[in-house]
C-alpha positions in Angstrom: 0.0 0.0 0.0 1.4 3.1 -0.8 -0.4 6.2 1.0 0.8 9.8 -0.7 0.1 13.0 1.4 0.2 16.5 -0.1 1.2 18.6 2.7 2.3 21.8 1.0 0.0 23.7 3.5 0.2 21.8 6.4 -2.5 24.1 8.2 -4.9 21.6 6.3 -5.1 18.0 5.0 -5.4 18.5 1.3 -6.0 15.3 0.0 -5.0 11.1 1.1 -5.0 9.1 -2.2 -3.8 5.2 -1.5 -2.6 2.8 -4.5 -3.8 -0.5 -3.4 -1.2 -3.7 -3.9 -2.8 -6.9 -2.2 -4.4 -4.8 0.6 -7.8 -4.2 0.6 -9.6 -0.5 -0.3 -11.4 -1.0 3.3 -8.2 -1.4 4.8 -6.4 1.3 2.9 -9.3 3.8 3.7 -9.2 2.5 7.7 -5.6 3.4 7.5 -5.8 6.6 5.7 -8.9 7.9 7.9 -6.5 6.9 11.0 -3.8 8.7 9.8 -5.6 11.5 8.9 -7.4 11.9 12.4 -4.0 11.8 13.8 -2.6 14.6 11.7 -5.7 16.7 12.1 -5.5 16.2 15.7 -2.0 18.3 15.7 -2.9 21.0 13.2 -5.9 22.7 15.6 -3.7 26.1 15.6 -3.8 28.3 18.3 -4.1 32.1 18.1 -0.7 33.6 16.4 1.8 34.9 18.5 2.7 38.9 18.9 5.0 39.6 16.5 7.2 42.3 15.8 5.9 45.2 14.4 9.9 46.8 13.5 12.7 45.4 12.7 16.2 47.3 13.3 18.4 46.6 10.7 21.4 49.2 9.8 23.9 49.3 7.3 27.8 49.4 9.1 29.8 48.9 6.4 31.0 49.5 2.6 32.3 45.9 1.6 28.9 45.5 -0.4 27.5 42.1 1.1 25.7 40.6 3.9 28.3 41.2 6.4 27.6 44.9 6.5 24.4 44.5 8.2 23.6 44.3 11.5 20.0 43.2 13.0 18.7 44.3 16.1 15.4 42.9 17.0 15.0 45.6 19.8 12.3 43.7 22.3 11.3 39.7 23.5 7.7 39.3 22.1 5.4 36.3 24.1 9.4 34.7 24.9 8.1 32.2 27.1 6.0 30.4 23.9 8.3 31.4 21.3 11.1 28.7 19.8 12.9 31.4 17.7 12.8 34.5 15.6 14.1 33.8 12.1 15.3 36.9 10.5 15.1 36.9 6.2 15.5 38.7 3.2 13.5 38.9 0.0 13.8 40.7 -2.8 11.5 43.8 -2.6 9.3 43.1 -5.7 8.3 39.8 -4.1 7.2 41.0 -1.0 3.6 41.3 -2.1 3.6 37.3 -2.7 5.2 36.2 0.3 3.1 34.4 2.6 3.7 32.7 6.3 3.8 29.0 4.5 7.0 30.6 2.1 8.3 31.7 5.5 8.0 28.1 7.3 9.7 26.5 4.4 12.7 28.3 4.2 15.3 26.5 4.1 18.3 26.8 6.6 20.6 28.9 4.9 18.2 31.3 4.0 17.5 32.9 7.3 19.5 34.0 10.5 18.0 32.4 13.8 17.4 34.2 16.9 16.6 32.6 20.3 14.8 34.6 22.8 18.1 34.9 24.9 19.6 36.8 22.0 17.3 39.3 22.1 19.0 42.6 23.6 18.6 45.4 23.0 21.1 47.7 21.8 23.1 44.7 20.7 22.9 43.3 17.1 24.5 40.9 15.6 26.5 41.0 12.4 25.8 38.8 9.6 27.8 36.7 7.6 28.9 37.5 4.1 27.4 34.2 2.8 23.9 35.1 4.2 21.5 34.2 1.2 18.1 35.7 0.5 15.1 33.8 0.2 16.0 32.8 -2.9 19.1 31.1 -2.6 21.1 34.4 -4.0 23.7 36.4 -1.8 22.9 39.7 -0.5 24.2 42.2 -3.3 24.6 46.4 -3.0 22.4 46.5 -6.2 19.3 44.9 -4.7 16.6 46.2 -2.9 15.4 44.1 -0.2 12.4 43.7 2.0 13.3 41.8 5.7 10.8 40.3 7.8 10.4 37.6 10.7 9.1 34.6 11.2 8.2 34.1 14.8 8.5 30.2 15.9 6.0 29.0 18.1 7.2 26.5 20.9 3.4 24.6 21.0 1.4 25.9 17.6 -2.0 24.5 19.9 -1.2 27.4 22.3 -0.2 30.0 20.3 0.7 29.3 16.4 3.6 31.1 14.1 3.4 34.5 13.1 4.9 37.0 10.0 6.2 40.3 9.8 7.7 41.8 6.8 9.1 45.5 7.0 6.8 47.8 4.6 11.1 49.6 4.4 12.8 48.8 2.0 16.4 48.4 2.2 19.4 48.2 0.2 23.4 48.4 1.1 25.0 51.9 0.5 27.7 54.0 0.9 27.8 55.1 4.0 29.8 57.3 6.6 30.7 54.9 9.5 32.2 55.4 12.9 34.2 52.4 15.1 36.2 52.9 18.1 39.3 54.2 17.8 40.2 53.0 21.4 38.9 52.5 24.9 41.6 50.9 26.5 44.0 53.6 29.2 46.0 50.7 30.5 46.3 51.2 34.3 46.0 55.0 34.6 43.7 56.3 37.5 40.5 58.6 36.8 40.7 58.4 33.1 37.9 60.0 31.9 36.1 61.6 28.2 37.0 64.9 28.1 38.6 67.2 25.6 40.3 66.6 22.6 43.2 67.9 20.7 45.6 66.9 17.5 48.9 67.6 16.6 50.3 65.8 13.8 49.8 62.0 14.8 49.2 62.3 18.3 45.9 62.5 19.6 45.2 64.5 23.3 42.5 63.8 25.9 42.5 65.4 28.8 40.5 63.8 31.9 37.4 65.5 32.2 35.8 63.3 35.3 32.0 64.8 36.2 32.0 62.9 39.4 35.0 64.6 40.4 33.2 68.1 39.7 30.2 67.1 41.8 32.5 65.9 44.9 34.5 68.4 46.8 36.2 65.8 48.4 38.0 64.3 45.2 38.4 68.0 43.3 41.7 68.4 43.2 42.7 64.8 42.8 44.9 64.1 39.9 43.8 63.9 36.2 45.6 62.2 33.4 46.4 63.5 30.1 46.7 60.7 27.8 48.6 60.7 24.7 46.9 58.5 21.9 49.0 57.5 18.6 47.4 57.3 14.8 47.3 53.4 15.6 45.8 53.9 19.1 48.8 53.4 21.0 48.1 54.8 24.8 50.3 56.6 27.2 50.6 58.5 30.0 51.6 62.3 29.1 51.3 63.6 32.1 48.9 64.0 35.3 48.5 67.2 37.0 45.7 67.8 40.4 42.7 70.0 39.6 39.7 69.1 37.5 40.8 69.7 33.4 39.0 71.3 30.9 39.9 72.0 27.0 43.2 72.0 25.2 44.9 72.7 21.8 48.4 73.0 20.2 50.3 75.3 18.8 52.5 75.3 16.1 55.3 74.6 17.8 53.6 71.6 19.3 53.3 73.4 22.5 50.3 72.0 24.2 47.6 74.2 26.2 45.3 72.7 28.4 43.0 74.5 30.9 42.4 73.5 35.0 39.2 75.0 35.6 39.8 73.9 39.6 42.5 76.3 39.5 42.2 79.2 37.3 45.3 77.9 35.3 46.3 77.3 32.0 49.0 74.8 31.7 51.4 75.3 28.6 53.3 72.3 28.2 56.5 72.2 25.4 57.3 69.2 23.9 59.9 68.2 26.3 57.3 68.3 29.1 58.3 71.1 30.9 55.0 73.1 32.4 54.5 76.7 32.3 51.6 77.1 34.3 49.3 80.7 33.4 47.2 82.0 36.0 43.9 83.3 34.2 42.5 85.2 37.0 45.0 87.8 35.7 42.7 88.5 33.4 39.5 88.0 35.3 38.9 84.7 33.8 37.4 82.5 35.7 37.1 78.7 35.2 38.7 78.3 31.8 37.6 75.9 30.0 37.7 76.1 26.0 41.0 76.6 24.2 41.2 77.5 20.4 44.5 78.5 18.8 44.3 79.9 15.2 47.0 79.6 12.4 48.9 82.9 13.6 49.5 81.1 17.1 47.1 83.5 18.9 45.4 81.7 21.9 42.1 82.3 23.0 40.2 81.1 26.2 36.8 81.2 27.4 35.7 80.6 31.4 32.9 79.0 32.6 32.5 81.8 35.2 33.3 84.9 32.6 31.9 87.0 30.3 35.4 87.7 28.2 37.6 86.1 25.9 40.9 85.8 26.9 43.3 86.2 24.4 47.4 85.5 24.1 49.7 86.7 21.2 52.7 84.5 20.2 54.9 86.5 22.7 52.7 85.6 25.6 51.4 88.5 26.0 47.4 88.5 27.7 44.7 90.5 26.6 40.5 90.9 27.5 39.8 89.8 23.4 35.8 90.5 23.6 32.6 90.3 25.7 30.9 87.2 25.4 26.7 87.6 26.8 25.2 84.8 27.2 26.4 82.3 29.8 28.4 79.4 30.5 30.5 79.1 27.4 31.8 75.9 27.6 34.1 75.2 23.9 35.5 77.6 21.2 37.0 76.5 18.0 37.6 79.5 14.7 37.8 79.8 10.9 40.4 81.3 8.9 38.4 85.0 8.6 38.7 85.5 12.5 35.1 84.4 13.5 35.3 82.1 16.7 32.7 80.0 17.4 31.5 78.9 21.5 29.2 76.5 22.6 27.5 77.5 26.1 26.8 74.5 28.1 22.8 75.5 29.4 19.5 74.1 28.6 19.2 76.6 25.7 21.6 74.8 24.0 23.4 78.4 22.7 25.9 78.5 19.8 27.4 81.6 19.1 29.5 83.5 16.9 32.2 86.2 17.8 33.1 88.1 14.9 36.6 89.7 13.6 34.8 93.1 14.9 34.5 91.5 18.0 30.4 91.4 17.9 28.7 88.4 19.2 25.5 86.7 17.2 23.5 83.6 17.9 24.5 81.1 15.6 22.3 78.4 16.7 20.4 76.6 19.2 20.5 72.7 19.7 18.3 70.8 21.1 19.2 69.4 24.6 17.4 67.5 26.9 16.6 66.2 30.5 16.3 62.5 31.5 13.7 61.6 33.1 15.9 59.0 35.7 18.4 62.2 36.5 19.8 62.4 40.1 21.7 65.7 40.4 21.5 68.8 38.5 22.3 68.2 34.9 25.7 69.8 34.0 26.5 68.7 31.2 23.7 70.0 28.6 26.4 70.7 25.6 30.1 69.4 24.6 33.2 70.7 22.7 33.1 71.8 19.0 35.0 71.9 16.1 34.8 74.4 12.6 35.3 72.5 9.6 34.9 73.4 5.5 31.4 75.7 6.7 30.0 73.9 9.3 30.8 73.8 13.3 30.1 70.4 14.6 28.9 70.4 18.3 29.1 67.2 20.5 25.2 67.3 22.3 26.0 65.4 25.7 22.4 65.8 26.3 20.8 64.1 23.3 23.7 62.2 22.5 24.0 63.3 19.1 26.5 65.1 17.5 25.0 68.3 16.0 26.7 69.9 12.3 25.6 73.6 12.0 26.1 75.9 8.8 27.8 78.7 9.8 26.4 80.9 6.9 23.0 80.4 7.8 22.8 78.6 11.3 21.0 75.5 10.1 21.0 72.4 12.4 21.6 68.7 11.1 21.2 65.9 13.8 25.1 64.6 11.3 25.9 61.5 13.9 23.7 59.3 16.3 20.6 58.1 16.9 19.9 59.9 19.8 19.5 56.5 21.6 22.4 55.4 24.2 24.0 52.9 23.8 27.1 50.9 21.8 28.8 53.2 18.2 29.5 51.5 15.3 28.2 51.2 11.6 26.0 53.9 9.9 26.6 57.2 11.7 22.8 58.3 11.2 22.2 55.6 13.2 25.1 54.7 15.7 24.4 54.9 19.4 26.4 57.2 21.2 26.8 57.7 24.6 27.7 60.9 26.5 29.6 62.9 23.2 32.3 65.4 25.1 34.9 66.5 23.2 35.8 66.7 19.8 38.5 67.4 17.3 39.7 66.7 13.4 42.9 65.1 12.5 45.8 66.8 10.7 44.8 65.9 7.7 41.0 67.0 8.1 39.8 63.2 6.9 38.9 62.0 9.9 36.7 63.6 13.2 37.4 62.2 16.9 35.0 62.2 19.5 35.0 61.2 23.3 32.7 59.2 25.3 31.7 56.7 27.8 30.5 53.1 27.6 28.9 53.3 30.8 24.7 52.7 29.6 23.6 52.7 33.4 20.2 55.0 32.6 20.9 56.0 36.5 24.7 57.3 35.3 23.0 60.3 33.7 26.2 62.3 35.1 29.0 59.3 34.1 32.0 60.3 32.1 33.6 56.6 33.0 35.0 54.4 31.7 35.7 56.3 28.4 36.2 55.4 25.3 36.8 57.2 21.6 35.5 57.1 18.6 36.8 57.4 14.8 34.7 59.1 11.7 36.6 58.7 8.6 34.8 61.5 6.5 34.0 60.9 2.7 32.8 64.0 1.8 33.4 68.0 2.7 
């Protein structure tokens, strides 16, 4: 007896044909009711699971195949009945025709399984470059795809499978990326992301710790300035008590670096020795922000001022201009003697000083308070940096870094999501944490940026542990 069973849907019996040999059609039709009772008796589906309703998947890379993207599936949905999430791709002019019985008979190699213990959020994973669409083809950068998932139901009686295909499309690009450029300080003490300066390959941080600026007790302890090779070599340049602010170099490779704790300016040579400047000299207070234009003029802004300080190539010190609004935080310039300072306030103030010495409002980025704060929220706005047109502003707030025209003031959210959490990939859509300060390489191709990998919501003040990032630019 030979008993043939077309289960193409298995929702349903279809049909139960039986070729008789020397056994009778009685018996045959015994045997294929039986059967059938039995199959039917496990195909009584239960309602479908929750499924997903999004599906995060980025772009974070330029090698043109699967392994650029990332998937983060960014909640559990019903985990306690669900087997596994398997992720797919299909071409987008198919997605009309794709139904939850294509999805079920994929075949292995043609999706990417999740279990619910992989599901985290903030955490993708990567897949490979031989990841295959639903087809059988590899992923290619001239495609555009459609991804959905299949949700696996442990006990289809309870609770029975369920679909979900993104009404996005998506398709690899060209894309500007970021990736860690380091976050390892070997054994140093109190490391933390603060300002950044370059001079030729070297790359300077100097310890901004907001802990240390909430405690009295630990003010004055010591901060390291950290010295950071092109390849991301660490070391120790020097540490000095009293709670740091910005820095810059000179031509000469003379290195400036403000103490707000102290009212000093440290001017370090490149054989170490310190010359230390006492700004209250000229009635600045808290310096903070260094910039240092092409002619070796250095100018300084306190957190407690309302004047520029400025200091000729002879060292000589000068009140430069009246700055209004409060709290200026960074300053950074262009080539026709505008400076640009970012005041760190809920208003989120950029403003421009002029070579006539009047100040404008450039712009005003968004910031914003956390719901799960503790203390009062210092740290609204970061560093920033002028670059072919446009300032770029580190928003420690929003986690974002903000790129401002400086012709006509416009705002574009240039890198992060605006989410917390882990960079890397797609800038548009990287996860930064706590952006501080910020500064371009020698060569202008690449933009730095420090941070923290600490994602503890109640660490809204945390500037520890730190870490660095790396955009290689590929355009202006």
């Amino acid at each position: 007896m030979e008993i043939k069973m077309n289960m193409a849907n298995h929702r349903k019996i279809v049909y139960c044909t039986v070729s008789n040999g020397l056994v009778s059609s009685k018996v045959a039709f015994v045997f294929c009711l039986l059967l059938s009772c039995v199959t039917c008796g496990k195909i009584e589906l239960g309602p479908p699971i929750s499924s997903f309703d999004q599906i995060c998947v980025v772009d974070n890379g330029n090698t043109g195949n699967a392994s650029d993207i990332e998937v983060n599936l960014d909640s559990k949905r019903d985990a306690e009945h669900v087997s596994e999430y398997r992720f797919f791709m299909l071409k987008e002019k198919d997605r009309s025709n794709f139904t939850i019985d294509d999805a079920e008979q994929l075949r292995v190699d043609r999706f990417h399984a999740f279990v619910p213990i992989d599901v985290i959020k903030i955490m993708g994973t990567v897949l490979p470059a031989s990841f295959k669409d639903v087809d059988g083809d590899i992923i290619r950068a001239d495609e555009i795809y459609s991804t959905g998932i299949l949700t696996v139901s442990i006990d289809e009686e309870l609770v029975s499978n369920s679909l979900f295909i993104s009404d996005q499309p998506f398709s690899l690009s060209d894309n500007t990326l970021i990736s860690t450029f380091t976050q390892s300080f070997g054994d140093t003490e109190n490391v933390a992301a603060g300002s950044l300066t370059v001079f030729q390959q070297d790359l300077i941080m100097g310890a901004y710790n907001i802990q240390d600026e909430l405690s009295i007790s630990t003010l004055q302890a010591p901060s390291p300035i950290q010295r950071m090779g092109r390849t991301g070599g660490n070391s120790l340049l020097l540490e000095y008590s009293g709670l740091l602010g910005g820095n810059a170099f000179d031509s000469n490779g003379n290195l400036f670096q403000s103490v707000i704790s102290k009212n000093e300016v440290l001017k370090i040579d490149p054989d170490g020795e310190i010359k230390v400047i006492n700004t209250l000299q000229s009635s600045i207070r808290q310096p903070d922000g260094i910039y240092i234009n092409d002619a070796d003029e250095v100018f300084i802004v306190g957190r407690g001022s309302s004047t520029i300080l400025k200091i000729d190539s002879s060292g000589q010190m000068e009140s430069y201009a009246t700055i209004r609004r409060r709290n200026p935080k960074g300053i950074t310039g262009d080539a026709d003697g505008n400076l640009y300072i970012s005041h760190n306030v809920e208003e989120g103030y950029i403003t421009r000083i002029g070579p006539d010495k009047s100040e404008k409002l450039l712009a005003q980025i968004p910031t914003y308070i956390p719901s799960d704060y503790i203390l009062d929220y210092f740290m609204w706005v970061g560093y920033l940096e002028f670059l072919n047109g446009h300032v770029y502003v580190a928003g420690m707030s929003t986690d974002i870094i903000y790129k401002i025209n400086v012709e006509n003031g416009e705002i574009e959210n240039w890198a992060g999501s605006g989410q917390r959490g882990f960079a890397r990939g797609d800038i548009k859509k990287a996860n930064l944490n706590r952006p501080n300060g910020i500064s371009v390489s020698s060569d202008q191709s690449r933009l730095y940026i420090s941070g923290t990998t600490d994602v503890t919501p109640i660490h809204v003040q945390y500037s520890t542990p730190p870490i660095i990032w790396e955009i290689l630019f590929d355009d202006d």
